[in-house]
VMD Tcl script that builds the backbone (N, CA, C; Angstrom):
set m [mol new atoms 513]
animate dup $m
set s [atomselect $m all]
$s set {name element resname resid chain x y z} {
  {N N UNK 1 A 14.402 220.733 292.275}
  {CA C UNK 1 A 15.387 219.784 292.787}
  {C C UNK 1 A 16.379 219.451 291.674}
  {N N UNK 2 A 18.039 219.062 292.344}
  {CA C UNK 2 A 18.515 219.322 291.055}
  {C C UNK 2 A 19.171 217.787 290.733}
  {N N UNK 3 A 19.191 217.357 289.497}
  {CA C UNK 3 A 18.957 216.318 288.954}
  {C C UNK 3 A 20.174 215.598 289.760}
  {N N UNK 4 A 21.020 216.362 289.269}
  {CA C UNK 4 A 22.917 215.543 289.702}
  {C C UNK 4 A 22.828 214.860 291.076}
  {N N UNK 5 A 21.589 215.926 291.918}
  {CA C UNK 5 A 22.214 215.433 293.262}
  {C C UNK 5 A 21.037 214.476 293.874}
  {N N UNK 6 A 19.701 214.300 292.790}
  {CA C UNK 6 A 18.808 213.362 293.257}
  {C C UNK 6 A 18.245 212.806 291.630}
  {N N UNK 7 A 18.967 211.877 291.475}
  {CA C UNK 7 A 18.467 211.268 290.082}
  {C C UNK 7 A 17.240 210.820 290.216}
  {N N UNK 8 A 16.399 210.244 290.862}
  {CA C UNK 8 A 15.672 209.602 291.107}
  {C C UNK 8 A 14.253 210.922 291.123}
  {N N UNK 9 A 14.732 211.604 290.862}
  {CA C UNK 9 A 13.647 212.566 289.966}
  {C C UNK 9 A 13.147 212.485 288.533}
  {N N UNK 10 A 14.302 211.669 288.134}
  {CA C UNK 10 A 14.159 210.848 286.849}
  {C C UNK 10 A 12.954 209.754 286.517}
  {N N UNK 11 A 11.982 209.461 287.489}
  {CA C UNK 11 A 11.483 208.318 287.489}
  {C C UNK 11 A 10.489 208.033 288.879}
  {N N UNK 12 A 9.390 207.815 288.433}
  {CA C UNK 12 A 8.281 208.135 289.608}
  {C C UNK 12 A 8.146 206.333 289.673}
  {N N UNK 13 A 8.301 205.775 288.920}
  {CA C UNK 13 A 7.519 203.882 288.734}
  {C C UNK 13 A 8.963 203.353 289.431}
  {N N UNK 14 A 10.429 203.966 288.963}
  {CA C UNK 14 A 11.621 202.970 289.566}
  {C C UNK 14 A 12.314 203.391 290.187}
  {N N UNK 15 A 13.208 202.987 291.108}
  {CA C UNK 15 A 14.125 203.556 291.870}
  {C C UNK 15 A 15.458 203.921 290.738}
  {N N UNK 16 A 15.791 204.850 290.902}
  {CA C UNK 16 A 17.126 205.344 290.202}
  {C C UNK 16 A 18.263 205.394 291.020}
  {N N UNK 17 A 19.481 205.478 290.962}
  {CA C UNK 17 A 20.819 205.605 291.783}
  {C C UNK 17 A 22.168 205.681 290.625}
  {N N UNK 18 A 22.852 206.388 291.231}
  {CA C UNK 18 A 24.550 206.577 290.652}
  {C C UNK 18 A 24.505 205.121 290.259}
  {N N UNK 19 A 25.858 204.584 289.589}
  {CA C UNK 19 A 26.034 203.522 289.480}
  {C C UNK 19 A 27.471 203.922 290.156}
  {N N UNK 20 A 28.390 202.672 290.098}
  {CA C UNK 20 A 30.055 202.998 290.432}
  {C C UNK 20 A 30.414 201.740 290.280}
  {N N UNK 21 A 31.748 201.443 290.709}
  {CA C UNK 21 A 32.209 200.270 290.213}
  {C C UNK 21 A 32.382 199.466 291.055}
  {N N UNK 22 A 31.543 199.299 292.082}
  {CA C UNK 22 A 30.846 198.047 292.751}
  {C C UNK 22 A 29.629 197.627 291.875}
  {N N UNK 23 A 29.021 198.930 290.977}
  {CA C UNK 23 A 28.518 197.748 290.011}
  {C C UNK 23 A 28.382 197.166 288.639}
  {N N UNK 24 A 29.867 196.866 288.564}
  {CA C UNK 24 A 30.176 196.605 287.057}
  {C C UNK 24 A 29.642 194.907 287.004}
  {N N UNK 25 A 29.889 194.717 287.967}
  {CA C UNK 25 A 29.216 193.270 287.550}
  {C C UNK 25 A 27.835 193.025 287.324}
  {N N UNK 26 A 26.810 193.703 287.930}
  {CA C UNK 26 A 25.845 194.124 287.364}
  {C C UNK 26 A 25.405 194.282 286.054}
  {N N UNK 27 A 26.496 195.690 285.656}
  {CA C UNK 27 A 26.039 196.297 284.379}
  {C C UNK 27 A 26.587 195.832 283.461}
  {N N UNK 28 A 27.446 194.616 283.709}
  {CA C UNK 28 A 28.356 193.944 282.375}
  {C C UNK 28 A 27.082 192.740 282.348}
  {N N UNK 29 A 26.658 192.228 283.398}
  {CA C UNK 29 A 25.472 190.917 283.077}
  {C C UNK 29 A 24.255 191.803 282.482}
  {N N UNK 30 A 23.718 192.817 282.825}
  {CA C UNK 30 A 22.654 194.019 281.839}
  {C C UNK 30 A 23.213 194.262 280.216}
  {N N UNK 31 A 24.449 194.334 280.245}
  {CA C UNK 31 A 24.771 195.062 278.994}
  {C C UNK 31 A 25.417 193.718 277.822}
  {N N UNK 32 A 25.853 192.630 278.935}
  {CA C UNK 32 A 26.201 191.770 277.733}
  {C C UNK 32 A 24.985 190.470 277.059}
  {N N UNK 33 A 24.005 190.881 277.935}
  {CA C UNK 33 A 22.620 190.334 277.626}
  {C C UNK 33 A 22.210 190.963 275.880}
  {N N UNK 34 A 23.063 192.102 275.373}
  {CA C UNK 34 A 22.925 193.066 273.968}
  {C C UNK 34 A 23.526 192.605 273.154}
  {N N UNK 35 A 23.204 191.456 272.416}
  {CA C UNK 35 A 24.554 191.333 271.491}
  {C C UNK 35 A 24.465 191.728 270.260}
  {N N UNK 36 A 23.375 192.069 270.386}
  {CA C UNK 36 A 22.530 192.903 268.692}
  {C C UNK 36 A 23.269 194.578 268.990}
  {N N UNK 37 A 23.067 195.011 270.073}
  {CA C UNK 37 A 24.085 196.299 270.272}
  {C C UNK 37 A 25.682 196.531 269.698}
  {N N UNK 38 A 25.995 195.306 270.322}
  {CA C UNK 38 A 27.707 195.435 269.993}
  {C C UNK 38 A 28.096 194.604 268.625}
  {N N UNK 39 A 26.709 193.875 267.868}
  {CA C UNK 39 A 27.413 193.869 266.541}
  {C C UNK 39 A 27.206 195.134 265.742}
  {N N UNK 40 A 26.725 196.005 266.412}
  {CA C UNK 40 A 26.814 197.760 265.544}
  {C C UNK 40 A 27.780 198.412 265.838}
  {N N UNK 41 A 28.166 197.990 267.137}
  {CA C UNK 41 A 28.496 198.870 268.037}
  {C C UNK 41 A 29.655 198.132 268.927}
  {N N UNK 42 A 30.670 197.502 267.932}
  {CA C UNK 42 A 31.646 196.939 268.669}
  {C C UNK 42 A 32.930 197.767 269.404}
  {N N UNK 43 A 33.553 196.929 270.244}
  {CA C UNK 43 A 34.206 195.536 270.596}
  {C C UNK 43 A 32.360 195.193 271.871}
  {N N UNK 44 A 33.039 193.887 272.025}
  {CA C UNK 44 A 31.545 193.761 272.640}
  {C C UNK 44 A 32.201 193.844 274.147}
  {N N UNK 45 A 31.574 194.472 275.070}
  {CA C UNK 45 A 31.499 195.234 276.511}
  {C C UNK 45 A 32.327 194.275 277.313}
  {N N UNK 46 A 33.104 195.004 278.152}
  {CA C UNK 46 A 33.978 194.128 279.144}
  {C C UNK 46 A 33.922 194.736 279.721}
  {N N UNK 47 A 34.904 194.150 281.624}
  {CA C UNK 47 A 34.168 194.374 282.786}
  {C C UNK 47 A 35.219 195.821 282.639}
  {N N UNK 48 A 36.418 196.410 282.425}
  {CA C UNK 48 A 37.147 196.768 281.782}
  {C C UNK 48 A 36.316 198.479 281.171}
  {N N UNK 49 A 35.997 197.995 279.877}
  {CA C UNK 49 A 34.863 199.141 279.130}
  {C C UNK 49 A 34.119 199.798 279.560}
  {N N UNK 50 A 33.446 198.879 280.985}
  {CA C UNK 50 A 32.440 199.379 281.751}
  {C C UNK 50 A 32.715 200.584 282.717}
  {N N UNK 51 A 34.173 200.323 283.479}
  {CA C UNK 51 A 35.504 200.947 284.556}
  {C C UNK 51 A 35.352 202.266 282.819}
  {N N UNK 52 A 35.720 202.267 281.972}
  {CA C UNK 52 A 35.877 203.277 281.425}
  {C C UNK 52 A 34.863 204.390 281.289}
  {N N UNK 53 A 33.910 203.453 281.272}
  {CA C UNK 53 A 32.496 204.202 280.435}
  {C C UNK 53 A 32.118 204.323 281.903}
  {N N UNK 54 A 32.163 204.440 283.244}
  {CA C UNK 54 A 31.975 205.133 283.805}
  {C C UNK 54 A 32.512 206.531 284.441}
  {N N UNK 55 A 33.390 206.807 283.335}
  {CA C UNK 55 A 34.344 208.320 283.878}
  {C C UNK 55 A 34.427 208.321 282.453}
  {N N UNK 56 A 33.745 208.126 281.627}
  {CA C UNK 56 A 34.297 208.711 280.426}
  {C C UNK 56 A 33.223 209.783 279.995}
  {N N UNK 57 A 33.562 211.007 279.245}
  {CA C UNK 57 A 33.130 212.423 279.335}
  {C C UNK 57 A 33.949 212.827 278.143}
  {N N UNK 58 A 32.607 213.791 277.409}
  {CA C UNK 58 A 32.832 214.205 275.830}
  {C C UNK 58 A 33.791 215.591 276.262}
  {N N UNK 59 A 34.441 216.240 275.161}
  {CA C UNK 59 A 35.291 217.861 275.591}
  {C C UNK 59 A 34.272 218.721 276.232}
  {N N UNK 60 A 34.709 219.295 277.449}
  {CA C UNK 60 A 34.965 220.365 278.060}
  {C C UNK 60 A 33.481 220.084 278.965}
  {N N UNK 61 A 33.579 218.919 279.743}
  {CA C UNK 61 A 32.878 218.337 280.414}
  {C C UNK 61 A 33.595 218.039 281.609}
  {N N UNK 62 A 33.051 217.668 282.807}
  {CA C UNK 62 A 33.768 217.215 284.206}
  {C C UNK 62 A 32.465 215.980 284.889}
  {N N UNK 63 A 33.253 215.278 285.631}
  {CA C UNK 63 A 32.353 214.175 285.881}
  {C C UNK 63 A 31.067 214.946 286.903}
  {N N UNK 64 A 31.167 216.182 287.180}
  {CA C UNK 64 A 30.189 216.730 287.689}
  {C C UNK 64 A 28.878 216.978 286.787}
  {N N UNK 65 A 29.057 216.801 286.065}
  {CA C UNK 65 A 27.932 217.049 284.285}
  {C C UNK 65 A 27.289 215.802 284.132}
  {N N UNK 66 A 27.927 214.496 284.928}
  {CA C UNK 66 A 27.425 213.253 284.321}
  {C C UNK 66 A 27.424 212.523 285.249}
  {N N UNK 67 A 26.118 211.814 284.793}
  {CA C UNK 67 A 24.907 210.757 285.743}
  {C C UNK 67 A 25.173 209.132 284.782}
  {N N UNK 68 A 26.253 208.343 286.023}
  {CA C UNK 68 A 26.001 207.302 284.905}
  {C C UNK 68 A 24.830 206.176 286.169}
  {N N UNK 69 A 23.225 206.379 285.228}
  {CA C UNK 69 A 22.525 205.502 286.660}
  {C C UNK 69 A 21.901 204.425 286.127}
  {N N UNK 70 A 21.073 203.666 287.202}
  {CA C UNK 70 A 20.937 202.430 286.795}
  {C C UNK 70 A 19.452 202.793 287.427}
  {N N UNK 71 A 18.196 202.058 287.099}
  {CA C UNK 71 A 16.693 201.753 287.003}
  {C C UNK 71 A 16.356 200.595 287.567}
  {N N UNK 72 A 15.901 200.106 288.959}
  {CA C UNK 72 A 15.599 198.936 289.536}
  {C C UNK 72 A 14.376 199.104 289.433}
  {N N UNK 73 A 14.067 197.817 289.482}
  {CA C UNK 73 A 13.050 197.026 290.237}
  {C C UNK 73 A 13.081 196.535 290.769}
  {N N UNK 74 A 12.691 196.856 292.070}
  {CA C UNK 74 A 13.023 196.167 293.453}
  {C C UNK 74 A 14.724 196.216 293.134}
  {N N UNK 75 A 15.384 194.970 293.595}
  {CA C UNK 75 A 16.542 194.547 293.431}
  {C C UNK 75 A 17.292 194.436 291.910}
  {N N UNK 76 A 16.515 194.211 291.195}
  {CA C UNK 76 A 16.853 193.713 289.653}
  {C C UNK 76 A 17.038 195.470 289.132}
  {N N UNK 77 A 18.486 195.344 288.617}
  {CA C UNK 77 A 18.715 195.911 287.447}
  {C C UNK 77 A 17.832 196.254 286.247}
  {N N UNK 78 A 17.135 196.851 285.823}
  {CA C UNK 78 A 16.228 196.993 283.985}
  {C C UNK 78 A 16.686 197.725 283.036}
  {N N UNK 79 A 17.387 198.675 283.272}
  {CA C UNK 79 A 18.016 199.661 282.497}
  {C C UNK 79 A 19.427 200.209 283.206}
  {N N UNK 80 A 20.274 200.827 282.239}
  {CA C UNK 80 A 21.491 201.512 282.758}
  {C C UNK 80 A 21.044 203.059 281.667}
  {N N UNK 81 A 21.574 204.366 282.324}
  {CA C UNK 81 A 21.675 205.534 281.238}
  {C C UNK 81 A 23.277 205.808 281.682}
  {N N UNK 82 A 23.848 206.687 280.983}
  {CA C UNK 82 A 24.518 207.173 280.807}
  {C C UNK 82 A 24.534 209.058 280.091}
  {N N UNK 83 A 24.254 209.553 281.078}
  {CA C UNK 83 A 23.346 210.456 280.617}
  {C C UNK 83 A 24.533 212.173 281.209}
  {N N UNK 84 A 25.018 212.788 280.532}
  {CA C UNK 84 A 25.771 214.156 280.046}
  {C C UNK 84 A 24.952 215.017 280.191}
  {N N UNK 85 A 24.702 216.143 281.450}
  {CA C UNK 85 A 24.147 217.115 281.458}
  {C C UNK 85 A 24.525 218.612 281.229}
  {N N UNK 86 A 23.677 219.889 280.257}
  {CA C UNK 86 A 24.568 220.367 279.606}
  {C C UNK 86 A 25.411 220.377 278.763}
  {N N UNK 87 A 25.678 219.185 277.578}
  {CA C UNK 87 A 25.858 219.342 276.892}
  {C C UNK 87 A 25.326 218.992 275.241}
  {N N UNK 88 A 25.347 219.608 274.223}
  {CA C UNK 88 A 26.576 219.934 273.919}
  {C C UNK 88 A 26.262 221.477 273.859}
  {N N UNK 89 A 25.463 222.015 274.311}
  {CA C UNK 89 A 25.172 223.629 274.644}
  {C C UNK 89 A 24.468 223.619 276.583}
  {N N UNK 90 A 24.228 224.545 276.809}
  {CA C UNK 90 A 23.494 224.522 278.236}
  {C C UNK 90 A 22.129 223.935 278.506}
  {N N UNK 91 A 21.557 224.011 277.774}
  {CA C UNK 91 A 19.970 223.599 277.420}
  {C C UNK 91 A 19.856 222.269 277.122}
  {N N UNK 92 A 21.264 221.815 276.348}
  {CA C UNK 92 A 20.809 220.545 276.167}
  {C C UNK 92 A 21.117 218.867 276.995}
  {N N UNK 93 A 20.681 217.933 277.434}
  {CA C UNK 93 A 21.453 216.880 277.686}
  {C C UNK 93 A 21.464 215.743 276.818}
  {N N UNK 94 A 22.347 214.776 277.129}
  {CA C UNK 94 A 23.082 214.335 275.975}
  {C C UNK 94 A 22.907 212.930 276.800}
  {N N UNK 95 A 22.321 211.784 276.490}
  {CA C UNK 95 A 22.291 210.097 276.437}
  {C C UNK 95 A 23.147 209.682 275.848}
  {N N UNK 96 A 24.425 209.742 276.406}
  {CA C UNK 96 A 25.592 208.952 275.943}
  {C C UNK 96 A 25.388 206.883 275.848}
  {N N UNK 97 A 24.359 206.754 276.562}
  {CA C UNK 97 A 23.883 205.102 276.168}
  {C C UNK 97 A 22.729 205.354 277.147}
  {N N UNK 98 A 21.871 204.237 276.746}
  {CA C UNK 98 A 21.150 203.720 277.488}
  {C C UNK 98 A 20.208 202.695 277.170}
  {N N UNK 99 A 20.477 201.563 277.805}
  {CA C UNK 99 A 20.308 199.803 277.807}
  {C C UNK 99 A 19.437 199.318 278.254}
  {N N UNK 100 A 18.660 198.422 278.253}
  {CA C UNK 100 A 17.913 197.661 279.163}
  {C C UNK 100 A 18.390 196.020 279.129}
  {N N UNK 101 A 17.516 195.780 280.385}
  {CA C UNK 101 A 17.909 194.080 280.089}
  {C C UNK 101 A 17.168 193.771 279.449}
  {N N UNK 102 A 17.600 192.279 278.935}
  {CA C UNK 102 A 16.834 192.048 277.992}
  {C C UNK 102 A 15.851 191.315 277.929}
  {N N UNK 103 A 15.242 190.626 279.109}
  {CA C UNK 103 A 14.249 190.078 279.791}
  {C C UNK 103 A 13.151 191.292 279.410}
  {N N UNK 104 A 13.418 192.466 280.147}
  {CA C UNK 104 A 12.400 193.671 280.129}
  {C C UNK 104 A 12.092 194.114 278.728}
  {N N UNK 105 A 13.132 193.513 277.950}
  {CA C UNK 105 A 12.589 194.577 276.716}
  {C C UNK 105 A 11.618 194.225 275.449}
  {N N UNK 106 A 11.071 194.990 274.981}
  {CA C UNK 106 A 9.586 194.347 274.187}
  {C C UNK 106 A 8.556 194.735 274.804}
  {N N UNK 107 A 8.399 195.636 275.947}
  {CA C UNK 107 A 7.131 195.569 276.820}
  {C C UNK 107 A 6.988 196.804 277.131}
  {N N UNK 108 A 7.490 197.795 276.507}
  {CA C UNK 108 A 7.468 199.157 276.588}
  {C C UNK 108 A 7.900 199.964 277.911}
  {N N UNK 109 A 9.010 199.173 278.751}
  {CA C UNK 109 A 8.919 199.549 279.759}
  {C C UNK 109 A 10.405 200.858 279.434}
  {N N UNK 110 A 10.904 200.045 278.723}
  {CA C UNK 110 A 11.964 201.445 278.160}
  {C C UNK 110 A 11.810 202.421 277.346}
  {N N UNK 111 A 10.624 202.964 276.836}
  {CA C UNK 111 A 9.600 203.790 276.474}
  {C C UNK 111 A 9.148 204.279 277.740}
  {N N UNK 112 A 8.817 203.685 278.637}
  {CA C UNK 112 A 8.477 204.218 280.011}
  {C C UNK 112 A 9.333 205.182 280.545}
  {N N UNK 113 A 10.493 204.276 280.625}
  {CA C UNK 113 A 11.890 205.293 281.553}
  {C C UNK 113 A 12.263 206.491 280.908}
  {N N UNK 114 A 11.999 206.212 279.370}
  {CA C UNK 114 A 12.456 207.507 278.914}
  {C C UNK 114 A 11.592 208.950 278.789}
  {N N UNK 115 A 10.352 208.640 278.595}
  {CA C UNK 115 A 8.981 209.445 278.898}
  {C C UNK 115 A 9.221 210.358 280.014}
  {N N UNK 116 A 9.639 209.447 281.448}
  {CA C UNK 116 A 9.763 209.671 282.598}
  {C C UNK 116 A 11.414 210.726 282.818}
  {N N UNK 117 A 12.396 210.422 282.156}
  {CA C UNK 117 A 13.565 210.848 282.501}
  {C C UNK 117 A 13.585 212.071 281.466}
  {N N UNK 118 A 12.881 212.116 280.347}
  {CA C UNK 118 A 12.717 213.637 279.273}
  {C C UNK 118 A 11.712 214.923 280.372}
  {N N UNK 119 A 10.432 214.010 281.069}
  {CA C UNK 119 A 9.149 214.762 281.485}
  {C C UNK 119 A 10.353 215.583 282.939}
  {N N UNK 120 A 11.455 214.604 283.463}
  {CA C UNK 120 A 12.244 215.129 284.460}
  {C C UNK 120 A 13.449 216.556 283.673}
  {N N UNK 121 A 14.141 216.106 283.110}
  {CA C UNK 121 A 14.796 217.267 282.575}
  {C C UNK 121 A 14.457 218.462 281.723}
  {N N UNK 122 A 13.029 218.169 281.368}
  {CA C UNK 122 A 12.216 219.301 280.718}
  {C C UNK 122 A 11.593 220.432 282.335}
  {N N UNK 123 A 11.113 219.673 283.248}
  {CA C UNK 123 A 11.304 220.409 284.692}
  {C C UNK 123 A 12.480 221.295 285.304}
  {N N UNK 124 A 13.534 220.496 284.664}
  {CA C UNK 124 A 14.992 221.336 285.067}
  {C C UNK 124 A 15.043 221.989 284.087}
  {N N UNK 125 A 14.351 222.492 283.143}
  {CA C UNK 125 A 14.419 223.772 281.973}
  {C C UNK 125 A 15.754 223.078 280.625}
  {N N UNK 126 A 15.245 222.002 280.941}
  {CA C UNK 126 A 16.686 221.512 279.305}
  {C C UNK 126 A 15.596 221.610 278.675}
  {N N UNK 127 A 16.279 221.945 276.779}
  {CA C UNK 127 A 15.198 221.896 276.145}
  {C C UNK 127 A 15.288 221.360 274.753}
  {N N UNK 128 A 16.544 220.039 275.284}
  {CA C UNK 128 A 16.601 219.073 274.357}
  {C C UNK 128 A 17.416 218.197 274.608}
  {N N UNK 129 A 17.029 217.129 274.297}
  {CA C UNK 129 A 17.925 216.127 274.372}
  {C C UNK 129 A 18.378 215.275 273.107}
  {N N UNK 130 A 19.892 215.043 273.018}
  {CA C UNK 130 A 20.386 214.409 272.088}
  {C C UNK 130 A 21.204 213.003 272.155}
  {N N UNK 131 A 21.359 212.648 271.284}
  {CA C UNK 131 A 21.836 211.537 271.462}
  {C C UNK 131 A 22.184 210.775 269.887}
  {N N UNK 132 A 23.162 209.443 269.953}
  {CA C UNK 132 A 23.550 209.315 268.783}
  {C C UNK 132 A 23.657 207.603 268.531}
  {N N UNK 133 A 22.708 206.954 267.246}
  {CA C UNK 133 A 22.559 205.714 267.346}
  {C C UNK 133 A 23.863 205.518 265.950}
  {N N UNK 134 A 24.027 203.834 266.208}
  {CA C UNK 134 A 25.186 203.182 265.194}
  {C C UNK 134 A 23.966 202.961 263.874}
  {N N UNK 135 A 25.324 203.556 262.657}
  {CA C UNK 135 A 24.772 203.766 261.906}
  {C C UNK 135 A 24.405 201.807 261.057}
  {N N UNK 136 A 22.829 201.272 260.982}
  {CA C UNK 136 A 22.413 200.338 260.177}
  {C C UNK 136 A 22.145 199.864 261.498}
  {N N UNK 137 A 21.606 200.184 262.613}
  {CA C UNK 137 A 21.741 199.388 263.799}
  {C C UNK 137 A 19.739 199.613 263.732}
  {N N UNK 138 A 19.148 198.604 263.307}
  {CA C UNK 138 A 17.556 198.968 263.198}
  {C C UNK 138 A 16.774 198.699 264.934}
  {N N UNK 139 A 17.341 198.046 265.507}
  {CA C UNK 139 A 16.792 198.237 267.124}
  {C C UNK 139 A 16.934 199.350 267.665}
  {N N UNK 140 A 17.592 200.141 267.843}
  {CA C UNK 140 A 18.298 201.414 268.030}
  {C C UNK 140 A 17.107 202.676 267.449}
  {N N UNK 141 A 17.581 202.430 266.198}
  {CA C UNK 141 A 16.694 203.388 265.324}
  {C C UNK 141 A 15.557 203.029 265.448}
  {N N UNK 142 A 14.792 201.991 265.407}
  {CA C UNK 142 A 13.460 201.891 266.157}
  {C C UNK 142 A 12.802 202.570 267.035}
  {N N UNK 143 A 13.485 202.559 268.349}
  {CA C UNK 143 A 13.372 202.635 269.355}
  {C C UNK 143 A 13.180 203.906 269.793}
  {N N UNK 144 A 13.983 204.858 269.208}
  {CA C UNK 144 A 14.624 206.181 269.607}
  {C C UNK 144 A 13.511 207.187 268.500}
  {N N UNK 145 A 13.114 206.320 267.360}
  {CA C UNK 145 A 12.283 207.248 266.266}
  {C C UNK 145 A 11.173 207.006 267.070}
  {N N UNK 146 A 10.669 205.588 267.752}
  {CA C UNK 146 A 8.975 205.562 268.179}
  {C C UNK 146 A 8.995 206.665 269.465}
  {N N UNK 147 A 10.018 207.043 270.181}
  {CA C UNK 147 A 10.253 207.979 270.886}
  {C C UNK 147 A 10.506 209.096 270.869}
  {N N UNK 148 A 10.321 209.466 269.641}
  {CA C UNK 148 A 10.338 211.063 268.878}
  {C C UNK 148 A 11.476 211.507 268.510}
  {N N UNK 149 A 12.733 211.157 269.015}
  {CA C UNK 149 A 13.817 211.589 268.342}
  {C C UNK 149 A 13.768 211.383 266.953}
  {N N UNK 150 A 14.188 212.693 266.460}
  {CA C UNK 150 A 14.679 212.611 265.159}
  {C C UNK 150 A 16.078 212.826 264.780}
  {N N UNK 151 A 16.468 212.345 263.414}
  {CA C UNK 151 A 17.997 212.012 263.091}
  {C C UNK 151 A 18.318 213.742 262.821}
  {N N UNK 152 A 19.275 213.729 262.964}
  {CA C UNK 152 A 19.845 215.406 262.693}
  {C C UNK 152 A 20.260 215.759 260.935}
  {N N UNK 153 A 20.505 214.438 260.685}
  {CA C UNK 153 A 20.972 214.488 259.218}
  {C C UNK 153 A 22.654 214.540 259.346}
  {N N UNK 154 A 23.124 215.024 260.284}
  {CA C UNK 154 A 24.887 214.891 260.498}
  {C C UNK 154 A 25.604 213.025 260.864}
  {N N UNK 155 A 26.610 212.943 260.191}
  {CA C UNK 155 A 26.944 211.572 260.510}
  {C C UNK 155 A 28.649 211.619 260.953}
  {N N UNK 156 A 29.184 210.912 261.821}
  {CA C UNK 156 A 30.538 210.796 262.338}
  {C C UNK 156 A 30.946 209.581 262.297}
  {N N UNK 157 A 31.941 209.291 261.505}
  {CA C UNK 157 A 32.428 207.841 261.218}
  {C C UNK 157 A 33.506 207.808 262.572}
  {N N UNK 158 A 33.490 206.782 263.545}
  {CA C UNK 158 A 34.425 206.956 264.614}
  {C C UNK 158 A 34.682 205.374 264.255}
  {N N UNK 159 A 35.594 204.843 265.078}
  {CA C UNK 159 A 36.670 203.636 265.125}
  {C C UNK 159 A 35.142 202.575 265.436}
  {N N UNK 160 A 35.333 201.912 264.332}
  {CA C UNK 160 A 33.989 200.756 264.043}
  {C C UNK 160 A 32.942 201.306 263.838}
  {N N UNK 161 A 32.415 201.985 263.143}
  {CA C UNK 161 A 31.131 202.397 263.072}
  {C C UNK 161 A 31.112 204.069 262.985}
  {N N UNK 162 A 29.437 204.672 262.356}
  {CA C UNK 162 A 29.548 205.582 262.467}
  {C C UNK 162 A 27.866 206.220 262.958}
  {N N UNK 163 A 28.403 207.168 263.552}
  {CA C UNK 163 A 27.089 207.540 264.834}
  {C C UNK 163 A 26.298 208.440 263.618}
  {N N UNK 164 A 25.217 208.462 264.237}
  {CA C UNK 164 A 24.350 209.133 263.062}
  {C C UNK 164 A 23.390 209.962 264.422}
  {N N UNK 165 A 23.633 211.319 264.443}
  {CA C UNK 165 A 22.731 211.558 265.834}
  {C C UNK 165 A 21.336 212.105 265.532}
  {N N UNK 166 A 20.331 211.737 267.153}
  {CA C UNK 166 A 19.227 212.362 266.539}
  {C C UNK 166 A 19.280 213.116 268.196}
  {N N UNK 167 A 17.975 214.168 267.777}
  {CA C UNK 167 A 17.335 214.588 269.442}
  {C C UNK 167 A 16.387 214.716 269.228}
  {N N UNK 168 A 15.524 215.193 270.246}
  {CA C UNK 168 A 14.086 215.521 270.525}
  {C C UNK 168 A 13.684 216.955 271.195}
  {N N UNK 169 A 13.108 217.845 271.191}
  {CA C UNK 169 A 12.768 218.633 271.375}
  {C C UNK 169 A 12.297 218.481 272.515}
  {N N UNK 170 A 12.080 219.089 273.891}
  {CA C UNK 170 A 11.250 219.023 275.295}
  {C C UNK 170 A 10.001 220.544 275.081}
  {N N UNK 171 A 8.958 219.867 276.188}
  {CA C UNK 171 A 8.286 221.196 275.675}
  {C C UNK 171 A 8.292 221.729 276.581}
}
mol reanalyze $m
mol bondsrecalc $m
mol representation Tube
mol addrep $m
């Protein structure tokens, strides 16, 4: 089954779905619950950023490559991904963000989603996933090392900050 057209293969414990911009209000009350995020990782999120960062796509990508979804429970919001398939080679996909609220977090449940959304794209034959944390941002880097990613050793200074990427290997 193929991911783009049923996300919710992503995740056996939560319901998954597209997001769009009926739900920025949502994902701006999820994402501005982070404020430890956007002092790494500024300007801090507007309803605005959100309208962007849902059509926004790295070179030689089309919004057909990218899943921007959201993780309920029941009704409640817990997580948002932002998640690039195929790139930055064929094999690989790429976690352009991914948030939780902040009620949920501390309880390993975003360790959960991600277990669940790697064990899904390792089924669709990717056979890595990457992704890139703000550089001195120790929640981040926490999070992503207790989850096996490792740092690549490459660093990109972009406008406020500079990304330091890691990935993980699928087996």
């Amino acid at each position: 089954m193929e991911i783009k057209s049923n996300p919710q293969y992503l995740s056996k414990q939560y319901t998954v779905r597209e997001l769009s911009v009926d739900d920025v209000d949502a994902i701006y009350e999820l994402c501005s619950g982070n404020e430890q995020f956007y002092r790494y990782h500024p300007p801090f999120v507007t309803r605005e950023s959100i309208l962007d960062d849902l059509k926004s796509l790295p070179p030689g990508k089309t919004l057909a490559d990218k899943l921007f979804i959201g993780f309920y429970q029941e009704d409640t919001l817990i997580a948002v991904m932002d998640l690039i398939l195929g790139f930055p080679d064929d094999q690989t996909a790429f976690i352009g963000l991914f948030m939780m609220n902040a009620f949920f977090q501390g309880r390993e449940i975003g360790s959960g989603i991600i277990r669940e959304c790697l064990e899904g794209l390792s089924k669709q034959n990717y056979k890595k996933v990457r992704l890139a944390v703000d550089k001195g941002n120790p929640q981040s880097e926490h999070f992503w090392t207790k989850n096996l990613f490792v740092k690549t050793g490459e660093e990109f200074p972009v406008e406020n900050t500079t990304l330091l990427p890691m990935e993980r290997l699928l087996n």
